[in-house]
SEMI-599028 format. One record per atom (N, C-alpha, C): residue in one letter; x, y, z. Coordinates in steps of 0.05 Angstrom, whole numbers, padded with zeros to 5 digits, always signed. Layout:
# residues N
AXYZ ...
# end
This chain:
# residues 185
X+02002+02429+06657 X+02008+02454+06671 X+01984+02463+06687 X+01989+02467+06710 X+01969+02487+06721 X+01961+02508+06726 X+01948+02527+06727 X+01939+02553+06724 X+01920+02558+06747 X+01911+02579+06754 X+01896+02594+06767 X+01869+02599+06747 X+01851+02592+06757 X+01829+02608+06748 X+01828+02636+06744 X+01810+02646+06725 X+01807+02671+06716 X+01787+02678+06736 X+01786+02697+06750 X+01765+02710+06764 X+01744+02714+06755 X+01734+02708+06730 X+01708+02708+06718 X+01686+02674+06724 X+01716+02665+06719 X+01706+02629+06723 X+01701+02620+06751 X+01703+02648+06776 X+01702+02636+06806 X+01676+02649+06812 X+01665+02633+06835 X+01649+02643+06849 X+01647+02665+06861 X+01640+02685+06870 X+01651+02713+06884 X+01656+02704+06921 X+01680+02716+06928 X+01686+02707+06958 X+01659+02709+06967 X+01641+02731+06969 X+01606+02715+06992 X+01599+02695+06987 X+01588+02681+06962 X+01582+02664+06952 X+01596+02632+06959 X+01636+02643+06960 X+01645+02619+06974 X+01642+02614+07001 X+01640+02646+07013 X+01632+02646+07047 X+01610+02623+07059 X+01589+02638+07037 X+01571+02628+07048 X+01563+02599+07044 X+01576+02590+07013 X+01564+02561+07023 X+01586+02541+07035 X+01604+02549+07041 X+01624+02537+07060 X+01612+02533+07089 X+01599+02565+07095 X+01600+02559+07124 X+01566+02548+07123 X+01555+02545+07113 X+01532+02532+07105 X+01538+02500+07101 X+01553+02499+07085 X+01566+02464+07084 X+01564+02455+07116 X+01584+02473+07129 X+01593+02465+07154 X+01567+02452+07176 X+01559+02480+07179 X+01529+02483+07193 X+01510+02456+07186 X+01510+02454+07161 X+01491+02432+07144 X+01503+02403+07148 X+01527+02387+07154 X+01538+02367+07167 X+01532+02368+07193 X+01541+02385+07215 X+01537+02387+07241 X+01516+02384+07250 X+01490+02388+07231 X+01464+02392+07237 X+01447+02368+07234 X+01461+02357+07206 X+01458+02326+07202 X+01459+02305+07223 X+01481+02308+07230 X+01503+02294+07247 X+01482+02296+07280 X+01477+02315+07290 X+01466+02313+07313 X+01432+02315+07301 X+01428+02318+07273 X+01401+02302+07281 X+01394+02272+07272 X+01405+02262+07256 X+01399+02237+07259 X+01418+02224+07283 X+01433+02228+07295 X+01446+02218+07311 X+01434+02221+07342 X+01425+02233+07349 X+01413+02251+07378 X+01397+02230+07394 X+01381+02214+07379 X+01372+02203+07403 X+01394+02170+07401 X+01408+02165+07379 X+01433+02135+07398 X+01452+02147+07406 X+01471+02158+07390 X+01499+02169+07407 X+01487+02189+07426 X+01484+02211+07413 X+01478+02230+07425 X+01448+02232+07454 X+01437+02213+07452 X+01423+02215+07479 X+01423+02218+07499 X+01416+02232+07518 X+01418+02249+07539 X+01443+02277+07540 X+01451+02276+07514 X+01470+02292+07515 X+01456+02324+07517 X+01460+02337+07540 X+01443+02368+07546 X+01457+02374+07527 X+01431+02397+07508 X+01436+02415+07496 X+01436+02406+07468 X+01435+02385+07454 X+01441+02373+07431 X+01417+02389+07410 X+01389+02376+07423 X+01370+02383+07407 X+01365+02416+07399 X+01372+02431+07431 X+01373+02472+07424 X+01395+02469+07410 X+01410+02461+07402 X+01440+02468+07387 X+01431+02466+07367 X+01421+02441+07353 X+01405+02436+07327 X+01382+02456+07314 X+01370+02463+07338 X+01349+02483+07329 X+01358+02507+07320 X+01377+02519+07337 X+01387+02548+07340 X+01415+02546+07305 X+01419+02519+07292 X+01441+02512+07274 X+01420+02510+07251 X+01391+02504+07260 X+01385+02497+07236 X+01367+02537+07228 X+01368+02544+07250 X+01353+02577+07250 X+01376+02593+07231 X+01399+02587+07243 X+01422+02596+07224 X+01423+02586+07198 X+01424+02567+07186 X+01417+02560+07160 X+01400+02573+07150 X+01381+02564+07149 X+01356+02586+07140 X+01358+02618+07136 X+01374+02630+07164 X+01382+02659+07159 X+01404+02669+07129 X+01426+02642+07141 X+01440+02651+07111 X+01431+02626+07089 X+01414+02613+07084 X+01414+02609+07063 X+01395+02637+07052 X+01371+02641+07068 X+01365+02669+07056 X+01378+02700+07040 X+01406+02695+07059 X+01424+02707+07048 X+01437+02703+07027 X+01445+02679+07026 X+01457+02669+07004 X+01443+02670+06978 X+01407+02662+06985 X+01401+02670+06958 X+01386+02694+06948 X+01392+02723+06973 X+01390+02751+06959 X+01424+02749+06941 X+01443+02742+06954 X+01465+02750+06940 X+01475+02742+06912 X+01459+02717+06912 X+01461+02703+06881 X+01443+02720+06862 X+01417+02729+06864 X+01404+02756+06852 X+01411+02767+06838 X+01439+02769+06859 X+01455+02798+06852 X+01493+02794+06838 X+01494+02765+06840 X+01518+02763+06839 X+01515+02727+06813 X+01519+02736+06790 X+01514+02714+06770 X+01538+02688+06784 X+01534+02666+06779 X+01547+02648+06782 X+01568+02641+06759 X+01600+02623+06754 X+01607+02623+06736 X+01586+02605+06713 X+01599+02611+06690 X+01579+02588+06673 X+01600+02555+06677 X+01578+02542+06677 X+01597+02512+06670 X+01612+02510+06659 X+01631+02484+06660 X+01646+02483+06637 X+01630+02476+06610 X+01644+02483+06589 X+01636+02487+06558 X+01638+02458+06549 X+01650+02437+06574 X+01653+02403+06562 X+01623+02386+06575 X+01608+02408+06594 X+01588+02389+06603 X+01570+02383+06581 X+01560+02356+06584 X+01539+02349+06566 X+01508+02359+06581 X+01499+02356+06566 X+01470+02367+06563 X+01453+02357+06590 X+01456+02341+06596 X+01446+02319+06616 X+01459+02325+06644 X+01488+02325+06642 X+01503+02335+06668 X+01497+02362+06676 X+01486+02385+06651 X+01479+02407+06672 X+01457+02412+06666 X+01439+02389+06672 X+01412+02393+06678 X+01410+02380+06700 X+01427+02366+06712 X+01429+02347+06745 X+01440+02366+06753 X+01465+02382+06747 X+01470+02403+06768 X+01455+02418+06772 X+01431+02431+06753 X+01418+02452+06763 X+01394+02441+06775 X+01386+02410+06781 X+01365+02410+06793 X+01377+02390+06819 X+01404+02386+06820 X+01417+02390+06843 X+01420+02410+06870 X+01425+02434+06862 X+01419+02455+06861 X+01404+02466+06876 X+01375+02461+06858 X+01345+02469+06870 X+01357+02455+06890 X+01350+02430+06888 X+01337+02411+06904 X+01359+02419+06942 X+01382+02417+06936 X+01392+02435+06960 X+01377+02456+06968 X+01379+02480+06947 X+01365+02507+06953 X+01334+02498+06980 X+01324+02486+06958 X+01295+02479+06968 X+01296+02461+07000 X+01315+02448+07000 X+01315+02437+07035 X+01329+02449+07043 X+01345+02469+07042 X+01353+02488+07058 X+01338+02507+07062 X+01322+02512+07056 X+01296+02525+07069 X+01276+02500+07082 X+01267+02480+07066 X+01243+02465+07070 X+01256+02450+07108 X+01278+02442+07113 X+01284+02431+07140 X+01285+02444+07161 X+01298+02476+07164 X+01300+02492+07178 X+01266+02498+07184 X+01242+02506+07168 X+01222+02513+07161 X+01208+02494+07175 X+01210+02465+07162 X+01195+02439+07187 X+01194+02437+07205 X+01222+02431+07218 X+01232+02444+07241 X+01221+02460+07257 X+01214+02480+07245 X+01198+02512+07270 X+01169+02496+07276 X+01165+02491+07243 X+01134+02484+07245 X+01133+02460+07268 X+01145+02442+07270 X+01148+02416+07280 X+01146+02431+07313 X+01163+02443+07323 X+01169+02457+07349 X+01143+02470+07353 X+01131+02492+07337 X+01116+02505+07342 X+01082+02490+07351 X+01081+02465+07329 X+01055+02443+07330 X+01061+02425+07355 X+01083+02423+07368 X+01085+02402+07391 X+01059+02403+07411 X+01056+02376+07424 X+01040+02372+07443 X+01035+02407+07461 X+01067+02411+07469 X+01063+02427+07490 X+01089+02447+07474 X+01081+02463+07461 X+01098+02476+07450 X+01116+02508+07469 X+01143+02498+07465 X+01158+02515+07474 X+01181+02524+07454 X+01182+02559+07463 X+01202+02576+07442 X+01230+02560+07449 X+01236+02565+07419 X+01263+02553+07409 X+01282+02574+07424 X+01296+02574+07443 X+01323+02593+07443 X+01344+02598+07417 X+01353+02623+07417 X+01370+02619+07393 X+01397+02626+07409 X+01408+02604+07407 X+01439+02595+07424 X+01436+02612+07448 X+01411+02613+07461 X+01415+02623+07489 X+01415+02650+07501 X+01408+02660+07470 X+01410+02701+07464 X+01377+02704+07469 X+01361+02695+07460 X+01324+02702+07457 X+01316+02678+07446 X+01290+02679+07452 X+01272+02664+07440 X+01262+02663+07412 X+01255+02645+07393 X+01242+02656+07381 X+01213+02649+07372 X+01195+02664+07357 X+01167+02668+07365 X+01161+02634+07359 X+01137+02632+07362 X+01117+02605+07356 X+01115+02607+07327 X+01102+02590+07313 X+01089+02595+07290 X+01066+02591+07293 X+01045+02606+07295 X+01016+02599+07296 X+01006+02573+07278 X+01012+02547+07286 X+01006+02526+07275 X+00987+02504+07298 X+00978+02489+07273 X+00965+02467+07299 X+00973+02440+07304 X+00973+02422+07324 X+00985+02405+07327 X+00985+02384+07309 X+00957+02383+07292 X+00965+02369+07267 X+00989+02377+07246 X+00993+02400+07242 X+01006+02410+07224 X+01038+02405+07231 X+01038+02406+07256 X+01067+02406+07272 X+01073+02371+07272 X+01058+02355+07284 X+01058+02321+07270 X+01066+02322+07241 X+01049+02335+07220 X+01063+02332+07192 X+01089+02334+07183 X+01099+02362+07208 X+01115+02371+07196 X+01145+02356+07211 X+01139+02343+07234 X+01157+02325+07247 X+01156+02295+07227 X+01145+02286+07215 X+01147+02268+07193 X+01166+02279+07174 X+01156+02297+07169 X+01174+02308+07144 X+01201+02318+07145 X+01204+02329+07165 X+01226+02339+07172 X+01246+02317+07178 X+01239+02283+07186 X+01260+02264+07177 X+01262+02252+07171 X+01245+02257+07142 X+01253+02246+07118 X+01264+02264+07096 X+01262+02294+07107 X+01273+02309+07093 X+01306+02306+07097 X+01315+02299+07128 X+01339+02303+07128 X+01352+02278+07123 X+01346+02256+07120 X+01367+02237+07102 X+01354+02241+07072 X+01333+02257+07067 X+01343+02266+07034 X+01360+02285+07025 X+01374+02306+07043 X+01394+02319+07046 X+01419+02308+07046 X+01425+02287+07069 X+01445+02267+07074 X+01452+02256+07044 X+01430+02247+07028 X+01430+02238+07004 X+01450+02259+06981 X+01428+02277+06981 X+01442+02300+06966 X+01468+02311+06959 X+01466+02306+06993 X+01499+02318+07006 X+01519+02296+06994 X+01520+02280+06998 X+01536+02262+06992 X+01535+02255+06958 X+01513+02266+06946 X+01522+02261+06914 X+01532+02287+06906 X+01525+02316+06917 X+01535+02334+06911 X+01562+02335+06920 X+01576+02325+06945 X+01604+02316+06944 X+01618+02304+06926 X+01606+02279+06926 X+01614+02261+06901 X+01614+02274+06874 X+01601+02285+06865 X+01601+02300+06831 X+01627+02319+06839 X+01626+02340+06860 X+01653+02347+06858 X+01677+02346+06848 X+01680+02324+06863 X+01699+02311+06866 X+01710+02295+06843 X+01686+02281+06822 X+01692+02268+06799 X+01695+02288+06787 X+01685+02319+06786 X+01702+02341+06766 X+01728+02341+06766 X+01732+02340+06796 X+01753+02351+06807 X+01783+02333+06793 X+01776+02303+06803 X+01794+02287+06811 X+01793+02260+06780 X+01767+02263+06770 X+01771+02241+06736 X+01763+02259+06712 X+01751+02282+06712 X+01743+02296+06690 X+01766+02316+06689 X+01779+02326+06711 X+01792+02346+06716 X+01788+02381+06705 X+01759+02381+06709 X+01752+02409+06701 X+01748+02428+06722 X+01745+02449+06722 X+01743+02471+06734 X+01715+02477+06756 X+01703+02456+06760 X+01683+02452+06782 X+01679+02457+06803 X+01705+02443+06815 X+01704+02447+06844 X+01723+02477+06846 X+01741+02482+06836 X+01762+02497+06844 X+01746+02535+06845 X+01728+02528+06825 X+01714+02553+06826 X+01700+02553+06848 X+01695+02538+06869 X+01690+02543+06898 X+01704+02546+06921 X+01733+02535+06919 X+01742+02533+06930 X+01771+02558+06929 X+01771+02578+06953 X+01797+02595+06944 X+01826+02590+06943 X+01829+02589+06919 X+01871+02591+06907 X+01874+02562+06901 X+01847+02548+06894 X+01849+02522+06882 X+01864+02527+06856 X+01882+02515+06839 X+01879+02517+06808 X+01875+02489+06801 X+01868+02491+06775 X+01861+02471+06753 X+01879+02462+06734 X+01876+02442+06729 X+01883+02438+06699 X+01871+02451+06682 X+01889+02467+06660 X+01875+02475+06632 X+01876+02458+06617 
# end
């Protein structure tokens, strides 16, 4: 039989807002940056789109994690073993942490360039430099892509665990993210 979650066992609607439209942003962003210079080459506008997508990330993941602060998460299910929610929670981090650390490289990366010029944000303002030096901006262009196929990585096992809640464990994992999902009890 299926059921509806109890509103205690869901995420609160911001929480689903936000990492939905964060999911979204966070593929698209992927997608045109490892992709940008084969498919996407010479395509105007690819790289400001990326910058101004990855400025947005960073704004709401910021948001996202004043709102968790303030807004407890459900608890797991009561069938995880000991081991499974200690990978989700350093799952987790490890998202949390490059969703700041790529967006962050990024500026730094732009801001250290040879000849550094302000990022537009989708074409509304500029935004400032980071007082960095061109070594620091080299570092941070290294890092910044290898940070993002360790995201790619992430992304794709944090889908996958989903989904094995979802679809062979059949517990209440995914659906608490997702709205008017129900579960199996």
């Amino acid at each position: 039989m299926r059921t509806a979650l109890a509103h205690a066992d869901r995420y609160s609607r911001g929480a689903i807002w936000l990492h939905w439209v964060i999911a979204v942003l966070v593929i698209v962003n992927l997608l045109i940056g490892l992709l940008h210079e084969s498919l996407l080459d010479g395509v105007k506008g690819a790289i400001p789109l990326h910058k101004s997508i990855g400025i947005t990330v960073l704004a709401l993941t910021l948001a996202r994690i004043a709102w968790r602060l303030g807004h407890r998460p459900p608890p797991l299910p009561a069938s995880m073993t000991g081991w499974s929610r200690l990978a989700a929670h350093a799952a987790h981090a490890g998202l949390y942490a490059l969703l700041l650390a790529l967006p962050l490289t990024g500026w730094i990366m732009t801001s250290g360039a040879r000849v550094p010029r302000p990022t537009s944000f989708f074409g509304l303002f500029d935004l400032p430099l980071l007082p960095v030096s061109r070594a620091l901006g080299g570092a941070a262009h290294e890092s910044h892509g290898l940070l993002g196929w360790v995201m790619l990585l992430l992304v794709g096992i944090h889908v996958a665990a989903a989904l094995r809640h979802h679809f062979m464990l059949r517990d209440s994992v995914l659906a608490r993210m997702i709205p008017g999902l129900s579960v199996r009890r």
